[in-house]
KEGU-415673 format. One record per residue (C-alpha): residue in three letters; residue number from 1; x, y, z. Coordinates in pm, whole numbers, plus 50000, padded with zeros to 5 digits. Example, Ala and Ser with C-alpha at 12.3 -4.5 7.8 and 13.67 -1.06 7.14 Angstrom:
2
<pt residu="ALA" num="1" c1="51230" c2="49550" c3="50780"/>
<pt residu="SER" num="2" c1="51367" c2="49894" c3="50714"/>
***
This chain:
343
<pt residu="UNK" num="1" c1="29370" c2="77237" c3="81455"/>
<pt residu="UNK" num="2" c1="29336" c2="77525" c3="81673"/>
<pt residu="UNK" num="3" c1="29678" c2="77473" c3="81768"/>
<pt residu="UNK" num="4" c1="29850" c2="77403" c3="81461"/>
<pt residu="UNK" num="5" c1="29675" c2="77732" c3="81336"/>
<pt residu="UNK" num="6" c1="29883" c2="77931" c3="81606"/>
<pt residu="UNK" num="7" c1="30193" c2="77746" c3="81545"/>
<pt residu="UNK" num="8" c1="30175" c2="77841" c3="81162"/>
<pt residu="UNK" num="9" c1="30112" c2="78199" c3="81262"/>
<pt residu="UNK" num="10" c1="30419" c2="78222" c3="81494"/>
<pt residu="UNK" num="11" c1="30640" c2="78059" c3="81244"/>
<pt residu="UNK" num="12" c1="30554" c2="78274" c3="80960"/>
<pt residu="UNK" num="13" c1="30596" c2="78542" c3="81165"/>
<pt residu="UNK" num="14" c1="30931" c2="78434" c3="81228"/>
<pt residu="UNK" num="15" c1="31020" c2="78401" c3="80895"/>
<pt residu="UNK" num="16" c1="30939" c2="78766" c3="80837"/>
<pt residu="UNK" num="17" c1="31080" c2="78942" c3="81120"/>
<pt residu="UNK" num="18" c1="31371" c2="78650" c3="81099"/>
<pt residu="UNK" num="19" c1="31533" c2="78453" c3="81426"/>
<pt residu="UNK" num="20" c1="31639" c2="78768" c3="81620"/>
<pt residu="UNK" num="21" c1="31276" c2="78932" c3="81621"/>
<pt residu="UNK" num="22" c1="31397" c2="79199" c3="81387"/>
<pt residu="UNK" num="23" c1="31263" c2="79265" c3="81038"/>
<pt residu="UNK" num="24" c1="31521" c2="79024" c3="80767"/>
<pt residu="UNK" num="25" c1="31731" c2="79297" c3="80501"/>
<pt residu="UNK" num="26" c1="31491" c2="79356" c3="80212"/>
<pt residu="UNK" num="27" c1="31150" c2="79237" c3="80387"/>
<pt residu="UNK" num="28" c1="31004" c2="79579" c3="80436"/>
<pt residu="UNK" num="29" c1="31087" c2="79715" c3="80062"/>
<pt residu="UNK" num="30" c1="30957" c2="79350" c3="79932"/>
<pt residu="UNK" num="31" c1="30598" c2="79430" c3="80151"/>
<pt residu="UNK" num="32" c1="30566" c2="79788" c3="80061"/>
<pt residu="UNK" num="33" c1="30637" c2="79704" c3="79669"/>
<pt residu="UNK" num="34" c1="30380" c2="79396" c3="79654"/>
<pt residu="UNK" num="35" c1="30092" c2="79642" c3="79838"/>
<pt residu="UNK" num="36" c1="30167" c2="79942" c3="79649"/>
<pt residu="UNK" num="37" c1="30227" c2="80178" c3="79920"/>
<pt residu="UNK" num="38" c1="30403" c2="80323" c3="80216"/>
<pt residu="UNK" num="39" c1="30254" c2="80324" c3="80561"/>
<pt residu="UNK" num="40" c1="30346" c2="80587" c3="80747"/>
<pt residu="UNK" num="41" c1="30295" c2="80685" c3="81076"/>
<pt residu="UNK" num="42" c1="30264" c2="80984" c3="81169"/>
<pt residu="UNK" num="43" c1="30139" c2="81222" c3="81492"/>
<pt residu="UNK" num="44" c1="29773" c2="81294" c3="81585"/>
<pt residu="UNK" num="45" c1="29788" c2="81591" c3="81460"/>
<pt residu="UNK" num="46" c1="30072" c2="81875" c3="81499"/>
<pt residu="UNK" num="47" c1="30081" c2="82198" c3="81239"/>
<pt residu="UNK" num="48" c1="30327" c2="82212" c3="81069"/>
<pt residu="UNK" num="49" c1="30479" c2="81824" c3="81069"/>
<pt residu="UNK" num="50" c1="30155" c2="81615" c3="81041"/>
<pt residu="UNK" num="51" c1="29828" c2="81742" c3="81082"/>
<pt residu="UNK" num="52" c1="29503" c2="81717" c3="80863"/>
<pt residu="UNK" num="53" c1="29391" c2="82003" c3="80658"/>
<pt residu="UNK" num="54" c1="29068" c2="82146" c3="80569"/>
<pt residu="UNK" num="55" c1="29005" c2="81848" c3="80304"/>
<pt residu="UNK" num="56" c1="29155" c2="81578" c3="80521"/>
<pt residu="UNK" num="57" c1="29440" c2="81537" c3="80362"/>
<pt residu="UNK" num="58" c1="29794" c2="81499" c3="80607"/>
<pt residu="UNK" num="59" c1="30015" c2="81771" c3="80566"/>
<pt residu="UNK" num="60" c1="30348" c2="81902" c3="80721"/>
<pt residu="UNK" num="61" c1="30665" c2="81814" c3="80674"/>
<pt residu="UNK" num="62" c1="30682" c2="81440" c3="80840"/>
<pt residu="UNK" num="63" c1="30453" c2="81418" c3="80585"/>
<pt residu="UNK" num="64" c1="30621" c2="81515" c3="80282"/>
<pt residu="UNK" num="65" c1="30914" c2="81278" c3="80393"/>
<pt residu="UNK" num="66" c1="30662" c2="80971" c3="80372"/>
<pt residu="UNK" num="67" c1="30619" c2="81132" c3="80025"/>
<pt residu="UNK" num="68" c1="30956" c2="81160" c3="79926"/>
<pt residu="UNK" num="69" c1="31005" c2="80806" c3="80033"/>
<pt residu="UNK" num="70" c1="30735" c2="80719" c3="79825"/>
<pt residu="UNK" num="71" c1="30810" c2="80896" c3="79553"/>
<pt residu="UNK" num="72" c1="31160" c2="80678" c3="79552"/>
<pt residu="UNK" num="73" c1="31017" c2="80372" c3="79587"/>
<pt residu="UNK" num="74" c1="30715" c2="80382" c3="79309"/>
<pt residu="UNK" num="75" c1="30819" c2="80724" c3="79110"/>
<pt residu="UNK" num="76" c1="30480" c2="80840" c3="79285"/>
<pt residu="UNK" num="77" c1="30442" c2="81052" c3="79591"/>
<pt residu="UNK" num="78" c1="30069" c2="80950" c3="79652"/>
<pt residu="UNK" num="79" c1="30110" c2="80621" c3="79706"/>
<pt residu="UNK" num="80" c1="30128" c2="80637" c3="80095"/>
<pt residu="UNK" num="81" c1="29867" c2="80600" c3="80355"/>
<pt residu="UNK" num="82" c1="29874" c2="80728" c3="80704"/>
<pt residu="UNK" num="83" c1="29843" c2="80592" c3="81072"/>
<pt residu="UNK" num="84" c1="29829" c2="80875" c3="81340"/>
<pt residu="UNK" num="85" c1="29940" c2="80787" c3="81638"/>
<pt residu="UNK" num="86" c1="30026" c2="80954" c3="82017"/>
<pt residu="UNK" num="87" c1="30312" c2="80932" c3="82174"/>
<pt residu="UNK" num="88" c1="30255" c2="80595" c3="82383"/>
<pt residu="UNK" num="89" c1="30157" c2="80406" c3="82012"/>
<pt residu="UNK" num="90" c1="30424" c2="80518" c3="81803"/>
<pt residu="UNK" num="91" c1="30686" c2="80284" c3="81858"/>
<pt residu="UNK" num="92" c1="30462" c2="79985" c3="81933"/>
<pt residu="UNK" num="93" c1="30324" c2="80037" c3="81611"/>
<pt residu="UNK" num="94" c1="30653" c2="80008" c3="81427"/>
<pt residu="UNK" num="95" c1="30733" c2="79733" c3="81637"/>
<pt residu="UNK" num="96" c1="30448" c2="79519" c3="81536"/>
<pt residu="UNK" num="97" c1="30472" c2="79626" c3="81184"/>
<pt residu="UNK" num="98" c1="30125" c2="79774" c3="81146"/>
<pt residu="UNK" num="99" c1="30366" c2="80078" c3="81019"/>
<pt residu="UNK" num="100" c1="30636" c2="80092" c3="80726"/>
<pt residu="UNK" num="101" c1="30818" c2="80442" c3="80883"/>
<pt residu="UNK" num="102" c1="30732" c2="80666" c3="81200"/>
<pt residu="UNK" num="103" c1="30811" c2="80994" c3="81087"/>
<pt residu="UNK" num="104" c1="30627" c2="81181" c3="81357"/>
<pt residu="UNK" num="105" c1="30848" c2="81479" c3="81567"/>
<pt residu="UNK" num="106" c1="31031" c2="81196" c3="81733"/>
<pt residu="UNK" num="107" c1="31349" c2="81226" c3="81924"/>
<pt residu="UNK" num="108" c1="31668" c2="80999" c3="81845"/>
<pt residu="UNK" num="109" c1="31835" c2="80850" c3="82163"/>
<pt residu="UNK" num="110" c1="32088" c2="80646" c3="82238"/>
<pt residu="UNK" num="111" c1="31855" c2="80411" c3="82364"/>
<pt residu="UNK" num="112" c1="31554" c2="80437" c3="82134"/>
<pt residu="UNK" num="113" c1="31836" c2="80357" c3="81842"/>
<pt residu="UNK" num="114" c1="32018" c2="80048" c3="82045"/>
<pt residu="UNK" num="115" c1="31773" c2="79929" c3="82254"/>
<pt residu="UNK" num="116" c1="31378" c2="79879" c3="82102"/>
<pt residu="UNK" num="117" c1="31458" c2="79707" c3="81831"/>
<pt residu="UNK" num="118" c1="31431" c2="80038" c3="81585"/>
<pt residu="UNK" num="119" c1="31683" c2="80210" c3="81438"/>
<pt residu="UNK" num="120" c1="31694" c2="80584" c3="81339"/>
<pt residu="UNK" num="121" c1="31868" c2="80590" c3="80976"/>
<pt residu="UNK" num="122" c1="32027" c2="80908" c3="81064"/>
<pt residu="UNK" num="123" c1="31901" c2="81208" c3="80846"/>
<pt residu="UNK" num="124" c1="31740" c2="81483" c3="81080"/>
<pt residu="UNK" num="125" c1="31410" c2="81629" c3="81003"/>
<pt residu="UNK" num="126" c1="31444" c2="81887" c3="81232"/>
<pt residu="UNK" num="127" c1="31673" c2="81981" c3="81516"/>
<pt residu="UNK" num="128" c1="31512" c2="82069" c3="81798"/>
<pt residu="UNK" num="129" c1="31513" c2="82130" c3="82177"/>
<pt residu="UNK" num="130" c1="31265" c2="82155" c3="82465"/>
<pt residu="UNK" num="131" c1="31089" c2="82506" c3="82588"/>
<pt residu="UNK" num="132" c1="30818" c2="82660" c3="82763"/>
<pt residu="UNK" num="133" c1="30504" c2="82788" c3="82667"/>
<pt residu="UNK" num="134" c1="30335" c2="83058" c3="82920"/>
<pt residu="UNK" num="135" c1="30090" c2="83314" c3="82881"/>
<pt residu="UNK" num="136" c1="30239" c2="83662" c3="82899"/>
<pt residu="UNK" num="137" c1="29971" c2="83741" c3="83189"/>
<pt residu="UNK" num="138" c1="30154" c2="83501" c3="83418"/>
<pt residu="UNK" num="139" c1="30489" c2="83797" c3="83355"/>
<pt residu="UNK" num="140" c1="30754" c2="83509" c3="83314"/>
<pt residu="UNK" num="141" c1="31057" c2="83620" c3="83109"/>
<pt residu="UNK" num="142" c1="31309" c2="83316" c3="83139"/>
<pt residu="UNK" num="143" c1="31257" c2="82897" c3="83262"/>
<pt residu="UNK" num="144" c1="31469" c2="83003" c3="83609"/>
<pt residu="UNK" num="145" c1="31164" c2="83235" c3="83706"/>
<pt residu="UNK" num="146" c1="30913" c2="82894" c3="83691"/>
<pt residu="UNK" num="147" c1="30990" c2="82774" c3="84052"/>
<pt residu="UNK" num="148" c1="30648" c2="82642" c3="84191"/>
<pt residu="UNK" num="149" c1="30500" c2="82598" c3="83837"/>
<pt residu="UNK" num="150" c1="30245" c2="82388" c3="83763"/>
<pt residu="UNK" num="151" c1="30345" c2="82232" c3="83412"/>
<pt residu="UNK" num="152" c1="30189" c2="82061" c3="83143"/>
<pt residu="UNK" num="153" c1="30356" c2="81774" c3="82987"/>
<pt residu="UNK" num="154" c1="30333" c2="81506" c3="82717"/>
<pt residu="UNK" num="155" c1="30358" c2="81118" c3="82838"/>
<pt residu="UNK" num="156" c1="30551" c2="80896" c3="82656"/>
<pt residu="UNK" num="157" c1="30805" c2="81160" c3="82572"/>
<pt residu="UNK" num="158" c1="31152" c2="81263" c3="82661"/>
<pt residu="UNK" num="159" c1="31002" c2="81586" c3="82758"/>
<pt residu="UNK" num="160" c1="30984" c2="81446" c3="83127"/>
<pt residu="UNK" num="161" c1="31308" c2="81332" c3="83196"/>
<pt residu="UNK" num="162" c1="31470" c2="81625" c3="83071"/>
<pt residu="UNK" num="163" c1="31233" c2="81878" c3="83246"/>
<pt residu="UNK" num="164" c1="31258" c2="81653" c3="83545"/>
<pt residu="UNK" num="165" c1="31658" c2="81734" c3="83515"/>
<pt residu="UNK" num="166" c1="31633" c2="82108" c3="83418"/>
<pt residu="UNK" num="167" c1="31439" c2="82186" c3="83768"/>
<pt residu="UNK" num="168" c1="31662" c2="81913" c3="83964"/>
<pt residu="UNK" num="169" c1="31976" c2="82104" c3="83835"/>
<pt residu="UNK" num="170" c1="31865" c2="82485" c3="83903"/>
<pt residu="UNK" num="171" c1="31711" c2="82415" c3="84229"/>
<pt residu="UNK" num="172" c1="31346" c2="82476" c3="84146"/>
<pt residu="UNK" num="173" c1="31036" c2="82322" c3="84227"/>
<pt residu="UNK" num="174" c1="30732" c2="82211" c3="84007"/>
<pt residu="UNK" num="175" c1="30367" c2="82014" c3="83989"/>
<pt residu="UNK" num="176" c1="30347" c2="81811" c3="83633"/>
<pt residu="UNK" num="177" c1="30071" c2="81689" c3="83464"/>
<pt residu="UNK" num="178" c1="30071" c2="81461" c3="83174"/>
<pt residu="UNK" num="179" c1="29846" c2="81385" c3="82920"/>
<pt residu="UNK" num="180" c1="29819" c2="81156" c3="82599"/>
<pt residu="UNK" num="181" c1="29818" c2="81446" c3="82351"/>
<pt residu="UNK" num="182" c1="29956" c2="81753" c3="82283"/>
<pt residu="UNK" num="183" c1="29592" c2="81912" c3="82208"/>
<pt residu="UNK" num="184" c1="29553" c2="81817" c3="82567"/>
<pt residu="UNK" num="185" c1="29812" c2="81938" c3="82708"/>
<pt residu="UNK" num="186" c1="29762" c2="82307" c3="82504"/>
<pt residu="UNK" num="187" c1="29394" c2="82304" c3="82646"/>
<pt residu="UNK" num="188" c1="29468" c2="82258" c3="82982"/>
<pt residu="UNK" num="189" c1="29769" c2="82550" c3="82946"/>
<pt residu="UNK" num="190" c1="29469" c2="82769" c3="82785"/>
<pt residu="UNK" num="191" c1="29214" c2="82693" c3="83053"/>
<pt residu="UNK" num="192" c1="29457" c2="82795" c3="83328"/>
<pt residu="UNK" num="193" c1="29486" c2="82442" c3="83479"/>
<pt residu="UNK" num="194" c1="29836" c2="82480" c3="83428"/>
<pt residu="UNK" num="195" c1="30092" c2="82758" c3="83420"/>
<pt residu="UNK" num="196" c1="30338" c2="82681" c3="83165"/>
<pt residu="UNK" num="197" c1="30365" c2="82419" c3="82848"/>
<pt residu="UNK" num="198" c1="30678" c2="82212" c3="82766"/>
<pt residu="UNK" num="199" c1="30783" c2="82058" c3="82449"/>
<pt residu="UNK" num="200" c1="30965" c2="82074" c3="82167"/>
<pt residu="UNK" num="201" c1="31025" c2="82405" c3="82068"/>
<pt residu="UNK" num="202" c1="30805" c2="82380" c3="81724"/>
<pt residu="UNK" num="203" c1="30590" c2="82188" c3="81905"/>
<pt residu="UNK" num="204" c1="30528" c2="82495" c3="82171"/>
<pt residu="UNK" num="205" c1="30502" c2="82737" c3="81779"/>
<pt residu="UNK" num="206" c1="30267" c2="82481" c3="81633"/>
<pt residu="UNK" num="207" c1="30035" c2="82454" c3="81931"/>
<pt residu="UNK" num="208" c1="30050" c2="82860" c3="82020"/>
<pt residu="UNK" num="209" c1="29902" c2="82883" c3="81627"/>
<pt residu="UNK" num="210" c1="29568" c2="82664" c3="81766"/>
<pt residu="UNK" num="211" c1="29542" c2="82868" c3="82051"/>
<pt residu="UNK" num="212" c1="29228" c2="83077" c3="82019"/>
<pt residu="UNK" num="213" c1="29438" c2="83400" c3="82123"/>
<pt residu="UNK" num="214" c1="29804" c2="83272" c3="82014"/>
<pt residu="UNK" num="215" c1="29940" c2="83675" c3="82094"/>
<pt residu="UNK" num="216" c1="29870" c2="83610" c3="82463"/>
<pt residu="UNK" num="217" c1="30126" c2="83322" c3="82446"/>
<pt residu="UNK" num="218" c1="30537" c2="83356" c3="82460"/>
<pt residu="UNK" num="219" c1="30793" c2="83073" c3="82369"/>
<pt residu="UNK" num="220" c1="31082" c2="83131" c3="82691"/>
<pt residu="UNK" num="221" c1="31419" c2="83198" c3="82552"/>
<pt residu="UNK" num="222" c1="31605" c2="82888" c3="82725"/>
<pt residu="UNK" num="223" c1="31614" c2="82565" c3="82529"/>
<pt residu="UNK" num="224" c1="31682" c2="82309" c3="82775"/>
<pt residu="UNK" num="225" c1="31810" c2="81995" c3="82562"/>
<pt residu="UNK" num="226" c1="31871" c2="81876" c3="82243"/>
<pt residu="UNK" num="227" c1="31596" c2="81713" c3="82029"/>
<pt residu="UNK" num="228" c1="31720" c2="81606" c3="81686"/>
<pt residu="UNK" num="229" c1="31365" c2="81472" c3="81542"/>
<pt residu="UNK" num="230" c1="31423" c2="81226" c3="81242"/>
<pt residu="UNK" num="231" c1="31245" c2="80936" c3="81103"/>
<pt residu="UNK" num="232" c1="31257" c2="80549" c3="81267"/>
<pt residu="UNK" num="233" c1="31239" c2="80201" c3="81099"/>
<pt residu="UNK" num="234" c1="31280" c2="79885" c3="81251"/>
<pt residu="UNK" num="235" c1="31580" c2="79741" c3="81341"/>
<pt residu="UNK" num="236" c1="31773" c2="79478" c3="81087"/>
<pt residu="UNK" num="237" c1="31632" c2="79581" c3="80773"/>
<pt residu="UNK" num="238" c1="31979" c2="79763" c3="80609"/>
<pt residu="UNK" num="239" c1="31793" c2="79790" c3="80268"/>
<pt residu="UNK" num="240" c1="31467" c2="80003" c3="80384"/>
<pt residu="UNK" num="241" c1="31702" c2="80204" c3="80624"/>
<pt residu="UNK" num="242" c1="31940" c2="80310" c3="80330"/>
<pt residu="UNK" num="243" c1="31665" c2="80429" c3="80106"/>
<pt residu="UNK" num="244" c1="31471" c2="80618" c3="80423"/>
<pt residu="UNK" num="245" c1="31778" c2="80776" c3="80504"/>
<pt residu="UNK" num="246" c1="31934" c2="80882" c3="80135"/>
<pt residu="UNK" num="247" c1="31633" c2="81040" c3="80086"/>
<pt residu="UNK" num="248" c1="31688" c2="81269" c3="80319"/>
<pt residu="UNK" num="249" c1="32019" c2="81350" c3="80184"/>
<pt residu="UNK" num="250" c1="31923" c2="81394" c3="79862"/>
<pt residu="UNK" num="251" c1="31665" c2="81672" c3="79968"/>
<pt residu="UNK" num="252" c1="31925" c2="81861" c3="80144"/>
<pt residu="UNK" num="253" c1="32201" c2="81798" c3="79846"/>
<pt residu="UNK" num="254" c1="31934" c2="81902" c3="79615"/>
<pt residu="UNK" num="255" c1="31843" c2="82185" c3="79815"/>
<pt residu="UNK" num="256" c1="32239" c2="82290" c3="79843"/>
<pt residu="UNK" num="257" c1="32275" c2="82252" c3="79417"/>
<pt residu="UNK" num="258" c1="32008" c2="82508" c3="79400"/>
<pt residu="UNK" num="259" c1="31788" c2="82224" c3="79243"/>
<pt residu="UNK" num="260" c1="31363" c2="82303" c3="79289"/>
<pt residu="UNK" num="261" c1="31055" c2="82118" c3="79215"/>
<pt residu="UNK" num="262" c1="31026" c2="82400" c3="78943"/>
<pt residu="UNK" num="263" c1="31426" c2="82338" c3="78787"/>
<pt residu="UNK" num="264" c1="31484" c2="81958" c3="78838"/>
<pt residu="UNK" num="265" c1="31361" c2="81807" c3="78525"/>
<pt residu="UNK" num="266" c1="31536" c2="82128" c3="78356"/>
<pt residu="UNK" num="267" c1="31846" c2="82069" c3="78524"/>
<pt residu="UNK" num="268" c1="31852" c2="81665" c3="78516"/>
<pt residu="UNK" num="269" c1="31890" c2="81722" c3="78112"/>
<pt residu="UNK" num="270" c1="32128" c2="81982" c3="78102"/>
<pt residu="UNK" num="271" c1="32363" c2="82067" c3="78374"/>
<pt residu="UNK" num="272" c1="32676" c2="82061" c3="78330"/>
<pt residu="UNK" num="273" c1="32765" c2="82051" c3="78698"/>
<pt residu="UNK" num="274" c1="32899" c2="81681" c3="78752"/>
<pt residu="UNK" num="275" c1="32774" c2="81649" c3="79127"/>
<pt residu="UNK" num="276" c1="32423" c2="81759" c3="78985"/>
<pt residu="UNK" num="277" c1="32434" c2="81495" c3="78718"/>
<pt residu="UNK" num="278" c1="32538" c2="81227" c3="78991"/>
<pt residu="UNK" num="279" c1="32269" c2="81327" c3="79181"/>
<pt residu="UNK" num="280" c1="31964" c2="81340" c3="78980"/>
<pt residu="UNK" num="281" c1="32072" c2="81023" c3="78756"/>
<pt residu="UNK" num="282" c1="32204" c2="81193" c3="78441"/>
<pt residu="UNK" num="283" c1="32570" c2="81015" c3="78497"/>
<pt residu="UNK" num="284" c1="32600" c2="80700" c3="78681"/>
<pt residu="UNK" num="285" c1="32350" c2="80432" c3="78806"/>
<pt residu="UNK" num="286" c1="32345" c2="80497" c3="79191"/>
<pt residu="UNK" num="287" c1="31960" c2="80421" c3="79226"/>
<pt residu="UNK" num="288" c1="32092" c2="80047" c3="79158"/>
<pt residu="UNK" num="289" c1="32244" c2="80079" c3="79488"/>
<pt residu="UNK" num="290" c1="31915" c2="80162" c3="79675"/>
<pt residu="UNK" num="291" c1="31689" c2="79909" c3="79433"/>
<pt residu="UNK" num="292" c1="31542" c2="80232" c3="79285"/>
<pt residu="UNK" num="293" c1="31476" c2="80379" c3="78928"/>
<pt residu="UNK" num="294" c1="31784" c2="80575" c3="78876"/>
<pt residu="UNK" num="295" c1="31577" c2="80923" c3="78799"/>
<pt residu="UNK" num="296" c1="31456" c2="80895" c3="79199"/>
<pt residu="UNK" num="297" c1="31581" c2="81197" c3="79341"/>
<pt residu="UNK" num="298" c1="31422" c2="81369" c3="79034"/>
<pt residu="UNK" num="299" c1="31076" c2="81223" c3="79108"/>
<pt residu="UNK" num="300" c1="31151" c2="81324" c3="79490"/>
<pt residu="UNK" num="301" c1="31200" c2="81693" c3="79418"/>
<pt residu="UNK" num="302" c1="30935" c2="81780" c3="79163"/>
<pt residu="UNK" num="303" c1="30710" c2="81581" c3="79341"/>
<pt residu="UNK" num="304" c1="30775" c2="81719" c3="79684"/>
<pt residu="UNK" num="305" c1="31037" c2="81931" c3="79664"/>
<pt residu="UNK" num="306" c1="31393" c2="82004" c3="79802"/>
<pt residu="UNK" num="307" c1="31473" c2="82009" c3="80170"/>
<pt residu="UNK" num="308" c1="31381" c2="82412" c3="80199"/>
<pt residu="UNK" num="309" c1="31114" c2="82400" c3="80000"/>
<pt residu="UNK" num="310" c1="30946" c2="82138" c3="80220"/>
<pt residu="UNK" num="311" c1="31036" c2="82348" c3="80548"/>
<pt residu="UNK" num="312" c1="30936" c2="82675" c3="80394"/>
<pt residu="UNK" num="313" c1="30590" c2="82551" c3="80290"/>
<pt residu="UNK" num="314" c1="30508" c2="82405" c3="80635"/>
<pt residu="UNK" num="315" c1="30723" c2="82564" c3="80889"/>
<pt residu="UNK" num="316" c1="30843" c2="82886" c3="80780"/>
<pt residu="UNK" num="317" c1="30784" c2="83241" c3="80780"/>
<pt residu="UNK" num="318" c1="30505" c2="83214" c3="80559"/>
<pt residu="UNK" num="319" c1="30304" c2="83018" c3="80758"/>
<pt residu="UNK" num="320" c1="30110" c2="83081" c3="81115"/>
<pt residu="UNK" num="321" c1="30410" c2="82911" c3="81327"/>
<pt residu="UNK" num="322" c1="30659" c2="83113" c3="81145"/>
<pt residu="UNK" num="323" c1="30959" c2="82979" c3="81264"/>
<pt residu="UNK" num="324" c1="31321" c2="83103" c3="81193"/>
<pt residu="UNK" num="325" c1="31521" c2="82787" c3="80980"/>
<pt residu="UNK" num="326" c1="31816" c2="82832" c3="81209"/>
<pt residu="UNK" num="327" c1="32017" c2="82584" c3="81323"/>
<pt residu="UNK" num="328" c1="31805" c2="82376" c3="81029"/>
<pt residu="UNK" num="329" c1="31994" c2="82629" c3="80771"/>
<pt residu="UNK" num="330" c1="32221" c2="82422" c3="80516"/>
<pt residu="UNK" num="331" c1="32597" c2="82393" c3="80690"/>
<pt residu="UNK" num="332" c1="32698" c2="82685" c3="80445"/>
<pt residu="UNK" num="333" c1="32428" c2="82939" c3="80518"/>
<pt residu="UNK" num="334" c1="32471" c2="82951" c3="80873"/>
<pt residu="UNK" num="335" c1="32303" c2="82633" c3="80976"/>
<pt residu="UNK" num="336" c1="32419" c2="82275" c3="81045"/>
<pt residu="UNK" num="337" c1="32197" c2="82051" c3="80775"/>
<pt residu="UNK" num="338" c1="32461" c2="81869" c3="80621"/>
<pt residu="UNK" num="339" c1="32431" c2="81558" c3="80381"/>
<pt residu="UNK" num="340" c1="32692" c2="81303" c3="80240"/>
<pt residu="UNK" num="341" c1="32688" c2="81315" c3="79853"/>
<pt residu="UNK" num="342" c1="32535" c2="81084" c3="79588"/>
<pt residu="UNK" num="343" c1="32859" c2="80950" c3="79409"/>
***
């Protein structure tokens, strides 16, 4: 009995993840519709993309895009729960399926995308790169004065490789150490067990704003690689990865139209602008296409808002990491956030 218990499990397994191990088109949309909610996995706990605030609930914006997904899939924004995870459990948990999404800071590769059986459907989050963190005491001005640093590192990342690199390639020397979490590694940087802190650049901004004296602390100029940060889903499920990414794109599109959580509902009744009226369901039926209700990018934006609105409210100069929307400007303000249209 034992046995044929087992065998059961495997094959239904099977069934759902299909023959080559990879989720079957339409299984994850079918799962998330039948329990009522997306689960989303996000980081353990990074200000400004996914961190819990003084009532527990998960804010920042990998957090509003497990919002916006849910707000195209059930016309509801709250109906998403969240798994935090490190580094090391991300992918393993969207692997096994415990997760629906990983939006959580996380770094599209060639292989990551080909090679784990996950895809990345594309839209960027956030474009990012890797930097250092020191205090100002230490008198560092650039990454080329670190030779015989002791540095603090996150495992599991691509941080290590590409640090590894930077150092090989300018002749310099240096003592990691890794730990599990990025708290960790920002303690050990403020205790003095290590000199500098490398990350993602709004990683280094988000953890200088925990820092009990975050003045003392300077982001180094250099950026060292190139860290586009965008959602993940698993691998063979075209359905889920179409809606995941075209939410994206309809954030930035909205965001581009001039279309806010305060205008949307305004604007999906009377605009006269045909790409607006494409976009926010008022002329065509191009939900059909993503097996949502056709007023979904409506629900997205007053819900959650447009792309800016989203990066404003959790990353921008209004808030403790204040950081500069650069190249995360739209493509025609300077920037290179760019989105296919709805049509």
């Amino acid at each position: 009995m034992k046995m044929l218990k087992s065998t059961l499990a495997v094959v239904t397994a099977a069934a759902v993840l299909g023959v080559s191990g990879f989720a079957q088109a339409g299984a994850t949309l079918d799962a998330v519709q039948k329990k009522g909610f997306v689960q989303c996995g996000v980081s353990d706990g990074l200000p400004g993309f996914s961190v819990p605030d003084s009532t527990g609930k998960i804010v920042g914006i990998d957090a509003d895009y497990c919002r916006a997904v849910a707000a195209a899939v059930f016309g509801d924004a709250t109906k998403v729960k969240f798994s935090q995870l490190n580094a090391k459990e991300r992918f393993t948990a969207l692997q096994s399926g415990e997760i629906d999404i990983l939006s959580r800071n996380t770094t599209m590769t060639s292989s990551r995308d080909a090679g784990m059986g996950l895809k990345f459907p594309g839209f960027i989050t956030y474009y990012d790169g890797i930097g250092f963190l020191a205090n100002s005491k230490l008198g560092v001005k650039s990454a080329k004065e670190l030779d015989g640093a002791t540095i603090c590192i996150q495992a599991g990342t691509t941080t290590e490789l590409n640090v590894s690199d930077y150092f090989r390639a300018n002749g310099l020397k240096y003592t990691p150490i890794t730990f599990d979490t990025s708290d960790e590694s920002a303690k050990s940087l403020e205790s003095g067990r290590c000199d500098v802190l490398t990350s993602d650049k709004s990683q280094l901004f988000a953890q200088r704003s925990k820092l009990a004296a975050p003045k003392d602390y300077v982001v180094l100029p250099e950026t060292i690689s190139k860290e586009p940060l965008g959602p993940v889903v698993r691998n063979g499920d075209d359905e889920w990865l179409a809606i995941v990414r075209w939410v994206g794109y309809a954030m930035l599109n909205a965001e581009e139209a001039g279309v806010t959580s305060k205008n949307v509902e305004a604007e999906a009744k009377s605009t006269k602008n045909p790409d607006v009226a494409r976009l926010l369901g008022a002329d065509g039926e191009y939900g059909k296409d993503l097996k949502v209700k056709k007023d979904w990018v409506v629900q997205i934006v007053k819900q959650v808002g447009n792309y800016g609105e989203v990066f404003e409210k959790n990353l921008g100069k209004s808030t403790p990491l204040e950081i500069d929307r650069g190249l995360n400007a739209l493509w025609n303000n300077g920037g290179i956030q760019y989105a296919p249209p709805v049509r």
